[in-house]
N, C-alpha and C positions, 0 to 999 in steps of 0.2 A: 367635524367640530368647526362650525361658523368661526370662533372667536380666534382661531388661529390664523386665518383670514386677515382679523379687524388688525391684530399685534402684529403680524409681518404688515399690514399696511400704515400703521403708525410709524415701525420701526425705519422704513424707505422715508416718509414723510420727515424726518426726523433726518434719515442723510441723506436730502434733499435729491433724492434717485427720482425725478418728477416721470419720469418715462415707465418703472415701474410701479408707481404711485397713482396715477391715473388709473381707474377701474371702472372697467364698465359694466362690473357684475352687485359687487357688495359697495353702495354707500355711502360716503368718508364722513360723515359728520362725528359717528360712533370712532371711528380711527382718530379723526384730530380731536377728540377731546382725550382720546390714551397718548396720543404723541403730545399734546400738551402738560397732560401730568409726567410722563416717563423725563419730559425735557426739561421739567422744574424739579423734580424728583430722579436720579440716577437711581435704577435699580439694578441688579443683579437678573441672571434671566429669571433666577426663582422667586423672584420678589415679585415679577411682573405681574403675577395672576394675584396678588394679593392688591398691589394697585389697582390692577381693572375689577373686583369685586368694593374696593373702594370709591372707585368712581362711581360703580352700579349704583351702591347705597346711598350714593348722594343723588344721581339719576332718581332712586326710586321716591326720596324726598321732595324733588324737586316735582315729579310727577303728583306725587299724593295734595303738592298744593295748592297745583294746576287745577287735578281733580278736587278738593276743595272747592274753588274760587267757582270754577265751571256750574258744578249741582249747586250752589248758592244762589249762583244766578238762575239755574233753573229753575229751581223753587221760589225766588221773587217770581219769576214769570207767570208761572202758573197761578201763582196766586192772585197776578195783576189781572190775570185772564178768568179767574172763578166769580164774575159777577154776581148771578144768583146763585149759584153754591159755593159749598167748600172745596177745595183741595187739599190732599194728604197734608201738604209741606205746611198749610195752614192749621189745619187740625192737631198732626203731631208732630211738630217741628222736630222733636227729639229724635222721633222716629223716622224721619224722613232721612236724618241726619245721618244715623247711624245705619240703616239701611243700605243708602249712597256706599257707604266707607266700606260696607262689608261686603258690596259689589265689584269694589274693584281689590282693595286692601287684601283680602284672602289669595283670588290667586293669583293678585303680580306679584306676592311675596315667596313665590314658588322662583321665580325667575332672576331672584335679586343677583346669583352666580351666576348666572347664564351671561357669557361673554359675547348679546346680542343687543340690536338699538332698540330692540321692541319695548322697553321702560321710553325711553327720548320720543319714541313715535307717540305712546300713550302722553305724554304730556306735552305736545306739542298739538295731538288732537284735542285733547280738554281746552288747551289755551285757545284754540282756534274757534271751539263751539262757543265758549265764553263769553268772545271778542264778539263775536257773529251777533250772539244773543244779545249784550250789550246793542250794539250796534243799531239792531231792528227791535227796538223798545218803543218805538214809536216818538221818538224825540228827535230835536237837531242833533249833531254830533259833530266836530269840526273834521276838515280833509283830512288833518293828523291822524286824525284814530281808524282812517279806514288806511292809510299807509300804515300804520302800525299793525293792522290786519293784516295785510298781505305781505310784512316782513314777516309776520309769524308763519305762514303759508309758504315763504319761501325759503324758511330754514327746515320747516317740514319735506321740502324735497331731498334738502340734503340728506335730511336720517332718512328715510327708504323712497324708493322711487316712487310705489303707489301712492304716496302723498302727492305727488305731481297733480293725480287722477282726480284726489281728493280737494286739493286745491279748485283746481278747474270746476269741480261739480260744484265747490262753495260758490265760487264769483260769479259761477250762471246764476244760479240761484237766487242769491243777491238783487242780480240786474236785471231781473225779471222780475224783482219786489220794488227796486227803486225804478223802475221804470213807469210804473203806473203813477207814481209821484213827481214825474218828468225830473230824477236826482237822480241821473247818471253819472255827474263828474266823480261821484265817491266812490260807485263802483271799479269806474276807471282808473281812479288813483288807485285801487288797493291790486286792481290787474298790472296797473304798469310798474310799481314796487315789484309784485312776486316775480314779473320776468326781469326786472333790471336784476334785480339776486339771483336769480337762478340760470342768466343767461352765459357770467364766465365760466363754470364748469360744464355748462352744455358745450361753450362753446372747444373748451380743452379738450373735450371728452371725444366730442367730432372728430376733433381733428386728430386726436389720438389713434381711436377707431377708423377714418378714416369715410368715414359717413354722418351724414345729421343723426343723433340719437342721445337722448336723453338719458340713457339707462337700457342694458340688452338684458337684464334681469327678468322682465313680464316676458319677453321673445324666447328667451331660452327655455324658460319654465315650460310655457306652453308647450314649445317645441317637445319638451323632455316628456313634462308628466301628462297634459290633456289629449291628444292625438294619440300618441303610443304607436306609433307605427313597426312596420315589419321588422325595420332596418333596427331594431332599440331594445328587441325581445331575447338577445342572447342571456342572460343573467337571468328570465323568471323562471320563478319556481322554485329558487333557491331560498334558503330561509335569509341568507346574506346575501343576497342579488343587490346592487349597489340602489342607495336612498336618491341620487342622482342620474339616472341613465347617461350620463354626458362620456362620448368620448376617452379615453386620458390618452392615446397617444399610439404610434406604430406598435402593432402585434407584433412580438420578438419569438412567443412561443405560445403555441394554438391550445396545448392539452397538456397541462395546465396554461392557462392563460396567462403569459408575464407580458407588460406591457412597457415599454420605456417610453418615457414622459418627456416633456417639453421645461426647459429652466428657465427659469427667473433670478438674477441676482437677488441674494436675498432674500428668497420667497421657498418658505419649507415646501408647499405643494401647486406648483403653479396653475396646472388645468382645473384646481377647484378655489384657488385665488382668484384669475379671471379667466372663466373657460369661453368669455368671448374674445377673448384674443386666440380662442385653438379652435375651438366648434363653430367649425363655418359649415358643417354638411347635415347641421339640424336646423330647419326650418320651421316657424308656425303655419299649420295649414288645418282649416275648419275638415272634419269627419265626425260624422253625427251618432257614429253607435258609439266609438272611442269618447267621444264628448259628450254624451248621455251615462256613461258607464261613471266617467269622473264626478260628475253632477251628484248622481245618486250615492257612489264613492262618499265625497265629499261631505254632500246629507246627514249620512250616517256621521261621520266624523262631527258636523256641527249638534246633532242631536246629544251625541255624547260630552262632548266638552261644555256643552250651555244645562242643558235637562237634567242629563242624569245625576247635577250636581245641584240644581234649584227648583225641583220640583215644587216644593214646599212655596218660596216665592211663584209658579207658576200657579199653584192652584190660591193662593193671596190676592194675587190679580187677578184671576178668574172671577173672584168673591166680588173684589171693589168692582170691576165693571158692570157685573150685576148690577150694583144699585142703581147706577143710571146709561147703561147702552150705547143708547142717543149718543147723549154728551160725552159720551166719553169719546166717538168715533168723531164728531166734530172738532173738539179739541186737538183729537191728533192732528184731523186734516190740516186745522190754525200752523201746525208746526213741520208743514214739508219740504219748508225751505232747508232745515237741517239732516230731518229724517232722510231725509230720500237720500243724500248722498251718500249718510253712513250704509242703509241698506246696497246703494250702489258699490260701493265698497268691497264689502260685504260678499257679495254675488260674484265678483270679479275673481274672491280668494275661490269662492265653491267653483268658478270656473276650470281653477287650476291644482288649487292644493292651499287647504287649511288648515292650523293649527292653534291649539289655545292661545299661543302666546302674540300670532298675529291680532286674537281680540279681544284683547286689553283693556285699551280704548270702548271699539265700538258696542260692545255688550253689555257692560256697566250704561254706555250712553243708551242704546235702543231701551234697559227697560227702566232708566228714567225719563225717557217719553211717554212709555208705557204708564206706569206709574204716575205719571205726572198730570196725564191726561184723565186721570180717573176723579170726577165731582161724585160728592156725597152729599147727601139733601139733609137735612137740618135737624127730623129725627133719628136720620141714623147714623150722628156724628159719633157717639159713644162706640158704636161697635169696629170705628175702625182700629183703634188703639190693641184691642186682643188679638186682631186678623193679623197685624202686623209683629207684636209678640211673637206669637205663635211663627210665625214665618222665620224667623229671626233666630227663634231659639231650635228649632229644627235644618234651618241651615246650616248654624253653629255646627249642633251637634256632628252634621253631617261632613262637612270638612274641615273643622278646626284638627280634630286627635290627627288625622293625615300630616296635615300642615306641622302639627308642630312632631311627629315624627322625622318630617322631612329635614326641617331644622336644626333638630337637636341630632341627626346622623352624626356618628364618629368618623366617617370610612373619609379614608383620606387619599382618595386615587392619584393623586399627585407626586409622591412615593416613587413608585416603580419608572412613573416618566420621568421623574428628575435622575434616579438613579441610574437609569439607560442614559441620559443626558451625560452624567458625568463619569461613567465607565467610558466613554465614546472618548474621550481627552485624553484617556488612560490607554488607551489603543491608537494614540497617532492621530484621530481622526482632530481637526481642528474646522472652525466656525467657516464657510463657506465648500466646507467641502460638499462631494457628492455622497447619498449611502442608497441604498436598495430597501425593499422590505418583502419579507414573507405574509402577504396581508393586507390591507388595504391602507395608504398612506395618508389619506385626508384625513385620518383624525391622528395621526402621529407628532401628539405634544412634546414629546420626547425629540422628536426632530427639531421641532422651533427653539426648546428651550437650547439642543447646544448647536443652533446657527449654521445646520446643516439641510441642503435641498434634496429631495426624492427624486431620484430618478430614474427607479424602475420598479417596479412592483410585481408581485405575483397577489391577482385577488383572495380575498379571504374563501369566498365561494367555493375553489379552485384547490383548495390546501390538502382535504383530502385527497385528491387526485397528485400530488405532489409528494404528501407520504409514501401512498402506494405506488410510485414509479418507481422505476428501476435507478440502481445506483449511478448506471451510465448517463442517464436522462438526469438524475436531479445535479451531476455533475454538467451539465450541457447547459441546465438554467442556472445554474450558480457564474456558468464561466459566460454568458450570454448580459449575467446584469455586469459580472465585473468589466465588460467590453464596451457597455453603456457609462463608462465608468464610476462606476461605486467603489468607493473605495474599502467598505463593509457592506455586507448584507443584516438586516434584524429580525429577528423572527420573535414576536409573541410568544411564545409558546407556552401551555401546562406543565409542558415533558420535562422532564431531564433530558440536557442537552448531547445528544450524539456526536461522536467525535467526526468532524476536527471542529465542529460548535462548539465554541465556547458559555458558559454559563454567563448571565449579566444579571447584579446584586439586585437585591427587594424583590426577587420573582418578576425582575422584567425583562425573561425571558432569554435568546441564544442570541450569539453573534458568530456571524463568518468573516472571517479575512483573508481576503485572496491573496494568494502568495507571487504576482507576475503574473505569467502565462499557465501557470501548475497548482492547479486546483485537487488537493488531496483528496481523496478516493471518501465519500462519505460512509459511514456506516449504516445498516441496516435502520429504518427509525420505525419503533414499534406502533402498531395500529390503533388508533383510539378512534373515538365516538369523535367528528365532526365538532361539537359544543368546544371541545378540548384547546380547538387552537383557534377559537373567534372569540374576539378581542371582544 
């Protein structure tokens, strides 16, 4: 779970731990704006995820009016640009309108809880297409407004590093439009803005790490999921093979795998807080069939998250292009001072690993380009109004009932982590301490909320294998993490908990407590299906 990540990094941010606070993996923009509400708002730990879903929906606000302002300016554009014909935004304003909202509105409202920056990213890219398009209207502009460009460009670094990437593709772009006008100073002012902003956390960050580096995020990724090398393949094939191939720390125990971790004050899971302070023995390195396998990987992922949910808009566009070909491929070409870097963008994720919610932003933006670029000739201004209809009302259909299924859910997973949370106080265990788990600890919310760090784990993958040992053996990994010191071990589990497990309230699961050096004889634990004890 990312967002437990973002909340141990707000909370250090917050007492002023700058040594743990500096990351070179997740981001801080999303973190200082949770250390900023947590700091004007005291919360309880339970309250906290109620704050960062508040924040979100102000995020998602804040975004929608980004995206707003953005497609407004698009559609004047296009419009400036349909000399002898129409343009949609001119034709059906309404429709253009509404169209725009339903491209992005549907699915970042899937992500409004999701404790990630990807809402800040999405509105930090509309601000910036916005400004851009402003910008190259074809008018004078003062130096102000391209500095105010590349502050927007350079708080985009802070919420995710590929905005750096994104940054840099805008300013070339730019300076290769103002250049033909011999008006480089505006480019230049809005480059030298984004690096005076972005230069004191490169420069912390450095020196933290201990290297020049922007961000070890794009490095690691690579390193983990594009290459795949030999060295990274212990976990496949499992249904629970870790979503990170990264490291987490000394092999304590080969079969079952328990691994003892590396601590952070502070920090419930360190090696996936910043695994560029642990993972120095994963490298990026180009291999062409591992790196074709991801590509095509990838493919498929972006087919799915874009198509199989807009077809209807895919074959819409299909329709308007028909009318005029030509112009419609001109017009795009008119706009690749934008286009091209979202596709670069774009390309960079299918290099490594994509997800919907990385495209937020540039998806909505590519097929208002798309869309944008599409002239209609003067008798067949009537028929675009039902093409888009139709588009509209078959999108609907298609992901609305989803959507508000997702919303209207009861299930309140929060429950069983809080209750593991505060049974943990009830056992001695208090806020800094060390605990163990049976199971994979990077998504153990239950650990953040009661202020304790992991530091040993037995993988989820691995658990069957941990039922089925012997009493002797699972007495060896029990007394193996209490030596890493745990002062508890937590188990997930379905079961009923075997003695000397103790039961922990709401179904969230066993607790062991080591007694010293004298680890009670476990009893037999009866065999189930795999599914049973993955979280």
């Amino acid at each position: 779970m990312d967002g437990i990540a973002y909340l141990d990094m707000a909370k250090v941010y917050l007492a002023h731990d700058w040594h743990s606070a500096i990351n070179g993996y997740w981001s801080p923009l999303y973190s200082w704006l949770l250390a900023l509400l947590m700091g004007v708002i005291t919360a309880k730990p339970e309250s906290e995820l109620l704050l960062a879903r508040a924040l979100n929906f102000a995020i998602f606000l804040v975004a929608i009016l980004a995206f707003g302002l953005c497609w407004k300016t698009l559609g004047e554009r296009n419009r400036a640009l349909s000399a002898t014909m129409s343009s949609i935004a001119e034709i059906y304003p309404a429709g253009w309108t509404i169209f725009g909202y339903a491209l992005f509105v549907m699915p970042a409202a899937w992500y409004i809880g999701a404790l990630v920056p990807d809402m800040a990213v999405a509105a930090i890219v509309f601000a910036s297409i916005a400004l851009l398009l402003r910008l190259e209207d074809g008018k004078e502009h003062p130096v102000s407004a391209y500095v105010a460009f590349g502050a927007v460009l350079g708080i985009g670094y802070y919420a995710k590093v590929i905005l750096f990437y994104f940054a840099v593709f805008l300013l070339v772009t730019m300076g290769l439009r103002q250049m033909r006008g011999g008006k480089l100073l505006r480019p230049v002012a809005a480059g030298a803005t984004f690096l005076i902003i972005i230069s004191p956390f490169v420069f912390f960050l450095s020196t933290t790490l201990g290297h020049f580096t922007i961000g070890e995020s794009g490095k690691l990724n690579y390193a983990w999921l594009a290459d795949i090398p030999k060295t990274k393949n212990w976990l496949t094939g499992s249904p629970d093979a870790a979503a990170l191939p990264f490291y987490p720390g000394p092999l304590l125990h080969d079969n079952p795998m328990v691994f003892k971790l590396p601590v952070l004050s502070g920090i419930t899971y360190a090696p996936r807080y910043d695994p560029s302070r642990y993972d120095f023995q994963n490298h990026p390195r180009f291999e062409p069939g591992p790196q074709l396998r991801r590509i095509i990987s990838n493919a498929r992922a972006f087919n799915e998250v874009v198509f199989s949910s807009e077809e209807a808009l895919l074959l819409s566009l299909i329709i308007l292009v028909l009318y005029s070909p030509r112009e419609f491929f001109r017009r795009l070409a008119k706009d690749w001072f934008w286009i091209l870097p979202i596709i670069a963008i774009v390309m960079m994720y299918v290099l490594v690993y994509l997800s919907w919610r990385y495209m937020l932003a540039f998806i909505p933006l590519l097929w208002g380009a798309a869309l944008g670029s599409v002239t209609v000739p003067e008798r067949l201004r009537t028929t675009v109004r039902p093409v888009m209809l139709a588009a509209l009302i078959v999108f609907g259909l298609h992901t609305v009932p989803g959507l508000l299924h997702y919303l209207a859910r009861k299930e309140n997973g929060l429950r069983p982590e809080m209750g593991i949370a505060e049974s943990l106080r009830s056992y001695g265990i208090r806020p800094g301490d060390l605990v163990a788990t049976v199971g994979d600890g990077k998504d153990a919310l239950w650990a953040h909320l009661a202020g304790v760090s992991v530091v040993a784990e037995l993988w989820s993958a691995d658990v069957p294998a941990f039922v089925g040992s012997s009493s002797e053996e699972r007495e060896a990994i029990l007394q193996m993490m209490s030596d890493a010191g745990a002062k508890a071990v937590i188990w997930r589990s379905a079961l009923s908990c075997p003695g000397p497990w103790l039961s922990l309230p709401r179904q969230g699961g066993c607790i062991f407590l080591p007694s010293g050096d004298n680890i009670r004889s476990t009893q037999a634990i009866p065999q189930v299906s795999h599914d049973q004890h993955s979280r």
